[in-house]
N, C-alpha and C positions, 0 to 999 in steps of 0.2 A: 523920468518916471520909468518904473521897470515894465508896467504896462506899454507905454509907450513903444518901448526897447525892444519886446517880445513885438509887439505889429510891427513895428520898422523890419527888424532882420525875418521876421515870416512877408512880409511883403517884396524883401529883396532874392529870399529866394525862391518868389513862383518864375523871375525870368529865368531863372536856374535849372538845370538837369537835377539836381539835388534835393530838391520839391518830387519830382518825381519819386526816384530812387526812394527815397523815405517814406512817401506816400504806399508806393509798391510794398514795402517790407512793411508796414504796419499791416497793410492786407494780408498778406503771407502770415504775420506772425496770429493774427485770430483766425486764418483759416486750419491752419498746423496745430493752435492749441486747442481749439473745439474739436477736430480730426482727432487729435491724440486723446481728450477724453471722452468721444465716443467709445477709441477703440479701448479705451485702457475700462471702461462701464461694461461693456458687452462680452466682453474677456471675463471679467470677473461674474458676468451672469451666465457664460458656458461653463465656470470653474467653480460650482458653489463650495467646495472644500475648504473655501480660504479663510480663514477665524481672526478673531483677534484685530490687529488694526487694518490689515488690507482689506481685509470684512465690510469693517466699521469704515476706514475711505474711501473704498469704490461703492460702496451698497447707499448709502444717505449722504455722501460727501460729493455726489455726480452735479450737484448744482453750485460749488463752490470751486469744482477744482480746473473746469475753464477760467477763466480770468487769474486764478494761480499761474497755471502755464502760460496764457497770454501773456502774463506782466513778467514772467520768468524770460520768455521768449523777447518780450521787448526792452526788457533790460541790458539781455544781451549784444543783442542785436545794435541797441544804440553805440555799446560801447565798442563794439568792432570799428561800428561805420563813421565814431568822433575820427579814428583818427586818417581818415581821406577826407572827409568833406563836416558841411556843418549839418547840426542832428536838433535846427530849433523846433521841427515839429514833432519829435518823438519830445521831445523836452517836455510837449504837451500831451502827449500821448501815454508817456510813462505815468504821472500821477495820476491820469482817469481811471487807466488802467488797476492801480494800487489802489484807487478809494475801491473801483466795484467789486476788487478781490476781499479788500478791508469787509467791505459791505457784507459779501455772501458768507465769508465765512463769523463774522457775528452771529448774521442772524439762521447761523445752521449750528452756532453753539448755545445760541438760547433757545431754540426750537427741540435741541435733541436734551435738556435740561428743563425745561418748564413744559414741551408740548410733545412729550414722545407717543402720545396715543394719537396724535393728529391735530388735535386740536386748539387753536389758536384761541385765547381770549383777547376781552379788547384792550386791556392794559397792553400786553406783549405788540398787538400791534401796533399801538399808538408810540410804544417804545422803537418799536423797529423807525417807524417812520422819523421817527426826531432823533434817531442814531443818522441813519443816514441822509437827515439833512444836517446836520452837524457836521460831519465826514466831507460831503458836498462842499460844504461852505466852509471848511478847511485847504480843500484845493483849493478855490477859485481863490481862497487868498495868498495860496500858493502860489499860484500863475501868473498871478497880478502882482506881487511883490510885494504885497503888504503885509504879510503875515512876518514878517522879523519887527515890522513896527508893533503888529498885538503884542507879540511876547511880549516885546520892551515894555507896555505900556502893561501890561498883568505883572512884570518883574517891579515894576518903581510902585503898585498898587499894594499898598501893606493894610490887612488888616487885623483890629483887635482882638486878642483872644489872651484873657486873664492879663495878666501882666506882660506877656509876649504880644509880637506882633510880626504875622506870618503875611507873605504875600501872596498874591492872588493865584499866584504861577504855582507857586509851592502846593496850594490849595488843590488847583485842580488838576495837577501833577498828582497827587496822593490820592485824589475820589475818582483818576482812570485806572492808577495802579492798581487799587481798590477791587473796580468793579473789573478788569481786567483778568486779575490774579485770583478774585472769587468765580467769575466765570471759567475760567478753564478747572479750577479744583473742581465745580459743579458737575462739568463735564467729562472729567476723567472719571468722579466718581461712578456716575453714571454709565459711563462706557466699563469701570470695571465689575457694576453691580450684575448687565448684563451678561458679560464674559463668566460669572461667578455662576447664576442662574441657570450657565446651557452644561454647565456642568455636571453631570449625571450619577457621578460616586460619592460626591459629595452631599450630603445630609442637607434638607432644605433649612431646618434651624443653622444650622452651621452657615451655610452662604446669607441668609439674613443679618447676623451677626458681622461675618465681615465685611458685606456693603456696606453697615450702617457704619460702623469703625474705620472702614477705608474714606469712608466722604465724611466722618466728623476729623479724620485727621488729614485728611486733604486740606477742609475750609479753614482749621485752626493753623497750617501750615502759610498756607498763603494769605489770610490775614496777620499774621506775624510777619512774614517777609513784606508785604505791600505797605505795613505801617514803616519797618525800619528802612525800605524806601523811599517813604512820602519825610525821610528825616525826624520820626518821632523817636522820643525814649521810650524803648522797655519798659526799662524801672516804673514809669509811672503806672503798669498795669499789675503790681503787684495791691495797691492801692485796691484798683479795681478789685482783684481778685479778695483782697477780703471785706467788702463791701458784697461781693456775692457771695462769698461765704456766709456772711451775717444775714441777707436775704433769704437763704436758703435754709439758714436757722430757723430765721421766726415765720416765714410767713409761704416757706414753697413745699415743706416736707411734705405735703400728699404726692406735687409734683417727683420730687426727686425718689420718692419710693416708687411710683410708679415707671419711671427709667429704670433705676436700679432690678426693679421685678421684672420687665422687660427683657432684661439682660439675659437675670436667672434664669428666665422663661425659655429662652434662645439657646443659652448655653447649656442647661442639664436636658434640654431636650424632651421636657415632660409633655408640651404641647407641639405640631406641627401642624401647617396648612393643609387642609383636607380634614383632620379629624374631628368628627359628630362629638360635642362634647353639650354638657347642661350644667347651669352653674344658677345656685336660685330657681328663679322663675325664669332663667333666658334656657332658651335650646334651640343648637343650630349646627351649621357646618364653621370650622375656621377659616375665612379667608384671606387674612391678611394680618400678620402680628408686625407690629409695630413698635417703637422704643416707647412707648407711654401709652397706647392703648392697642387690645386684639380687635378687630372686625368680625364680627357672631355673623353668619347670614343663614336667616330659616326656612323652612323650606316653602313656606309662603313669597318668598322673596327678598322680605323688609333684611333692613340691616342694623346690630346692637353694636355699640362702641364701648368694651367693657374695659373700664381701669385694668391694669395689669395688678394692680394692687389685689385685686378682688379674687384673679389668678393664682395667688399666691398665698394667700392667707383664707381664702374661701373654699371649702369642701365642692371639688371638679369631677362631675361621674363622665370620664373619656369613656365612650364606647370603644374607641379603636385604640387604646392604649394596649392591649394587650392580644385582644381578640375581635375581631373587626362583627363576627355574629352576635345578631341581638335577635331575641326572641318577641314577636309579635303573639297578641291574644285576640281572641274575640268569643262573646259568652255569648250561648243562649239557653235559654229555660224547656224542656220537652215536658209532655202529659206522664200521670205519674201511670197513664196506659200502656208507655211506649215502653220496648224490651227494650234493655242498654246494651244486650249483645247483640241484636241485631244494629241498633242507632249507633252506639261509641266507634263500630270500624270504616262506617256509613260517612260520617263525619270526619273522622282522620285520613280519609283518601279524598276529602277537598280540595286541602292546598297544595296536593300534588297535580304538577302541572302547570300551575299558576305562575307569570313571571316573577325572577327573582328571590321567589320562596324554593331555599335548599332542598334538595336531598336527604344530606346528611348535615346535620342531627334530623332524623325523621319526625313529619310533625306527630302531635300525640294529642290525643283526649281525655283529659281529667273529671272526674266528679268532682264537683266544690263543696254542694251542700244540697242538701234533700230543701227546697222552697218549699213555702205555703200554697205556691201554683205549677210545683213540678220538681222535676231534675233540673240542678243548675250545672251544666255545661262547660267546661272553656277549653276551645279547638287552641293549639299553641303552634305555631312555625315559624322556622329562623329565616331571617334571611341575614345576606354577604353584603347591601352595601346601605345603611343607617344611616350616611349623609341624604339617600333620597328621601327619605319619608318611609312613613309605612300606612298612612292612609291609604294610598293605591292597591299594593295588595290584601289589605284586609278588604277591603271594596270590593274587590273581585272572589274571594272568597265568602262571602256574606251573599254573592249572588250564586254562588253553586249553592249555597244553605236553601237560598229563597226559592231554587230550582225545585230540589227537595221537596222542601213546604209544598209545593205548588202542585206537585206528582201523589204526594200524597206519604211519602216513604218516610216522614217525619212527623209528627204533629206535636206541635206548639202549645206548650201549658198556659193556660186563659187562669183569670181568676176565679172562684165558687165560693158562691157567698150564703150561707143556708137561713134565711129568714124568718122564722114562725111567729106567727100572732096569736095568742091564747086571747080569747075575746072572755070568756067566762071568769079568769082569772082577773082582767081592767078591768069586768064590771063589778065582782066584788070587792074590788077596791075603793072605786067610786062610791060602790054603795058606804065603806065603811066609812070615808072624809065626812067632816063635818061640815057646816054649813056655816062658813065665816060670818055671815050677817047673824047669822039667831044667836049664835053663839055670844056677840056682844049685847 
């Protein structure tokens, strides 16, 4: 048995200097490769200039690239020292080595693809765990020598599928290729979407557009490669394709106008992240445009998920499309006592001062309309950034108004209501009704 084999020749060479010597390099080779990505981490955190993938693997890659260099180191290392003496305990050492590199670097390419805000769900960990007990329990059938018996027994295991009959090897040969070849498209995308983003001449529409396009042509790439891998035919997926063609006829067209608007949206640049827009009843800031729906978020907090459809064929008032200034109001009513040359210049040097209410255009006070309980009023000032609200500073100015009121340099038109009772005219009224009962 090869079990057997492996403890017989590691048991023959503990009375060996050779035990040693192996033992000593294996030490050396994890001291040297955890030393080395100290140094090569802390280098790149004196050197923050570095972009791109040196960036991207010394910055979030520091927990996968020890056991890279270990197992680089002990691969080496074996192969010098085969030829003096015998190397059965690196034999052992090499594949631990290569699962826990296998291990770190999986699970730092599903973390930088499904968890780049930090956050681990429990699917992804429940995944991680059963990745690397799978990995695990591929060595140990390594070491033991049973693993050319699995294959054999997954290679002679055929199963049905239509008229064909594929084997088990075949099978799960094609769902690692698979999830292998999807994972890294995931992750390049992703590594290219941010490289796109720190991009500063580049137009935010514009880098939306090619992330989404660089990782739908990432995944359709390596899902075509991983199929003609796993041995399937092409041809069969023209099939496929007009079968989604004809799904897409009858029963997806909101979906697929909504992508295609999405696009529009991206590409002529009508809408960008940041711009105060109102559409309907929604009004908000944009936080995030997406291939099938925008993100509205208001200034209350909540967040709207508006079809791009709606985008595009719905009348859009951008505030920032052209001129980022919007003009705020606020009305009030004065006594038809109060002089409007002394009140009108009284009132337009409120919102001066006030945060975020401009300058220039200077605020102004209009007459509206002569009311039933006074002059009606409306104080008018711009402000520069519409994404925050304008409840705040109208709030602040309604209390320089109320200051006013308060001092007395204003007064506030009430309502008057003039009431007269003529008593002599009810009673000759009365007198003249008749008297319902006599009368029958």
């Amino acid at each position: 048995m090869p079990l057997q084999q492996l403890l017989a020749d590691l048991l023959g060479d503990i009375h060996q200097p050779a035990i040693l010597w192996q033992a000593l390099a294996i030490v050396l080779c994890v001291a040297v490769g955890w030393g080395l990505a100290r140094l090569m981490h802390r280098s790149w955190l004196h050197n923050r200039e570095h972009t791109g993938l040196i960036g991207l693997g010394m910055g979030s890659f520091s927990r996968v690239l020890p056991p890279l260099l270990i197992f680089g180191l002990l691969v080496t290392t074996r192969a010098v020292m085969a030829r003096y003496q015998s190397v059965h305990l690196l034999d052992v050492a090499v594949p631990l080595s290569s699962s826990l590199a296998v291990i770190r670097t999986v699970f730092y390419l599903l973390r930088r693809v499904f968890a780049r805000r930090g956050q681990l769900g429990e699917a992804l960990q429940t995944f991680e765990k059963i990745f690397a007990l799978v990995v695990w329990l591929g060595v140990a059938l390594h070491i033991t020598g049973v693993l050319p018996d699995v294959i054999r027994i997954f290679d002679n295991t055929f199963l049905p599928v239509g008229k064909h009959k594929i084997s088990l090897a075949d099978l799960v040969e094609g769902i690692v290729s698979i999830v292998v070849l999807m994972m890294l498209a995931m992750w390049a995308g992703a590594a290219l979407e941010e490289r796109l983003m720190k991009v500063e001449r580049m137009h935010s529409s514009l880098k939306v557009v090619l992330a989404r396009m660089s990782r739908a042509v990432l995944i359709l790439v390596a899902v075509l490669f991983s199929l003609s891998l796993a041995g399937l035919d092409l041809t069969v997926l023209s099939v496929f394709g007009g079968a989604l063609g004809v799904g897409l006829g009858l029963g997806m067209q909101r979906i697929a106008s909504n992508y295609v608007s999405g696009f529009i949206i991206l590409l002529e640049r009508s809408l960008t992240i940041g711009d105060p827009i109102t559409i309907d009843k929604y009004s908000g800031k944009v936080a995030r445009i997406n291939t099938r729906y925008t993100v509205l978020r208001s200034t209350d907090g909540t967040q709207t998920l508006l079809p791009n459809e709606m985008l595009i064929t719905g009348v859009v008032l951008n505030q920032s499309s052209t001129n980022r200034n919007v003009r705020a109001v606020t009305k009030l009513t004065v006594s038809y006592d109060s002089d409007l040359s002394v009140v009108m210049p009284l009132l337009e040097a409120q919102p001066k001062g006030v945060p975020r209410v401009l300058e220039a255009p200077a605020p102004n006070v209009l007459l509206n309309a002569f009311a039933a309980d006074g002059y009606e009023l409306e104080v008018g000032f711009w402000l520069g950034d519409p994404e925050n609200g304008q409840g705040g500073p109208i709030s602040d100015v309604n209390k320089k108004i109320y200051a006013l009121v308060e001092s007395g340099q204003i007064k506030l038109g009430h309502p008057s209501i003039d009431t007269r009772l003529l008593d002599a005219h009810i009673t000759s009224v009365v007198a003249r009704t008749p008297n319902m009962g006599e009368s029958q």
